[in-house]
C-alpha positions in Angstrom: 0.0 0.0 0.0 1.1 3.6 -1.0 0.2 6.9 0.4 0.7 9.7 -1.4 2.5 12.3 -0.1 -0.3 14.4 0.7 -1.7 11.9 3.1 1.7 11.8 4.5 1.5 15.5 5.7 -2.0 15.0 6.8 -1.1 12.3 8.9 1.6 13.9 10.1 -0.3 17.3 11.0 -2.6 15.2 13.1 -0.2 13.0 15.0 1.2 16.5 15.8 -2.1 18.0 16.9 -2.8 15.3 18.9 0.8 14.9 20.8 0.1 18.5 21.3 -2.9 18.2 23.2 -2.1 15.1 25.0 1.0 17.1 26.4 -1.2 20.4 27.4 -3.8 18.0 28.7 -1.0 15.7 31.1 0.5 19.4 32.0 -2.9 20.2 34.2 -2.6 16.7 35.2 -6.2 15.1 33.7 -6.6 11.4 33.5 -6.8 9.2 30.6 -9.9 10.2 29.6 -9.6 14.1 29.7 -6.4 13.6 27.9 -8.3 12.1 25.1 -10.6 14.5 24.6 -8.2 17.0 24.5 -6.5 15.0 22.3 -9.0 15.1 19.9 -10.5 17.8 20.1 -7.0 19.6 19.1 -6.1 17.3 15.9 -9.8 17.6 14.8 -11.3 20.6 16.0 -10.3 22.9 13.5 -11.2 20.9 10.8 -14.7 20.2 12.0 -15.5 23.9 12.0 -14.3 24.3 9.0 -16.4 21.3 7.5 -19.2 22.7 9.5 -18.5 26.5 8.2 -19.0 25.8 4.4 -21.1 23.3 4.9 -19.7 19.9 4.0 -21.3 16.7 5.8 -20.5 14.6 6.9 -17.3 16.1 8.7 -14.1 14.4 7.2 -12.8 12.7 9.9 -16.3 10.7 10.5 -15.6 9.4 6.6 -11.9 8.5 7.5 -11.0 6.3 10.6 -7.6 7.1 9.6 -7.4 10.2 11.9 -9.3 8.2 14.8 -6.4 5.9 14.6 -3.6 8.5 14.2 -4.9 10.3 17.5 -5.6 6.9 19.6 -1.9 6.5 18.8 -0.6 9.4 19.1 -2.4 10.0 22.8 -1.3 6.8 23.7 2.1 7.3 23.2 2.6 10.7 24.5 2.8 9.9 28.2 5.6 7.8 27.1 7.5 10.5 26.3 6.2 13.5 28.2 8.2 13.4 31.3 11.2 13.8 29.0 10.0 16.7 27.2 8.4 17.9 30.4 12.0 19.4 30.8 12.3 20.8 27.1 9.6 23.5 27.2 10.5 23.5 23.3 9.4 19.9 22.2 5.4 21.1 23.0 6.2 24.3 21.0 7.6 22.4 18.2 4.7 20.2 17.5 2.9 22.9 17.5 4.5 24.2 14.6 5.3 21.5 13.4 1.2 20.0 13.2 0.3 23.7 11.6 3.1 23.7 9.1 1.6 20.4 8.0 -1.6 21.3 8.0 -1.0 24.7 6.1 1.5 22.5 3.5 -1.0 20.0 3.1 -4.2 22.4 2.8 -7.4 21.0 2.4 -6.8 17.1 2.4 -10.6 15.6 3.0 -11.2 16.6 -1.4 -8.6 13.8 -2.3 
């Protein structure tokens, strides 16, 4: 199986999001679950209002489990490595720019 690159950059901007979130979420100390949601509700939430701003339904991640999967993973792994960024103030910052360099690079991903 081959993914084009776009889907790459996609992917990528979403794993990002979500590390992201998991990170800010573990910072004010919330269990599993509220790191979840904060999880997902960074990798997806500005996509959803975006859907939901022009009008496209359904909203692309509910057509694409591949994100659902991407987060899970990427939530899932962040405590892993969060006490050691805990100490590099930078790492949270650079998947920051890192998720919104994707998804600017990428643009619009759910047409393809």
């Amino acid at each position: 199986m081959e993914l084009p690159f776009i889907s790459i950059i996609d992917i990528l901007g979403t794993f990002s999001f979500a590390v992201a979130g998991a990170f800010a979420a573990m910072e004010k100390k919330l269990d599993l679950f509220g790191v979840l949601i904060i999880s997902f509700a960074t990798a997806i939430g500005g996509g959803t209002i975006r859907d939901l701003l022009i009008g496209r339904l359904p909203v692309a991640w509910l057509t694409n489990s591949t994100a659902i999967w991407v987060i899970l993973i990427g939530a899932s792994s962040s405590p892993v490595f969060f006490f050691v960024a805990e100490k590099i103030c930078a790492n949270v910052i650079l998947l920051r720019c890192n998720g919104t360099w994707a998804i600017y690079y990428g643009g619009d991903t759910s047409r393809y």
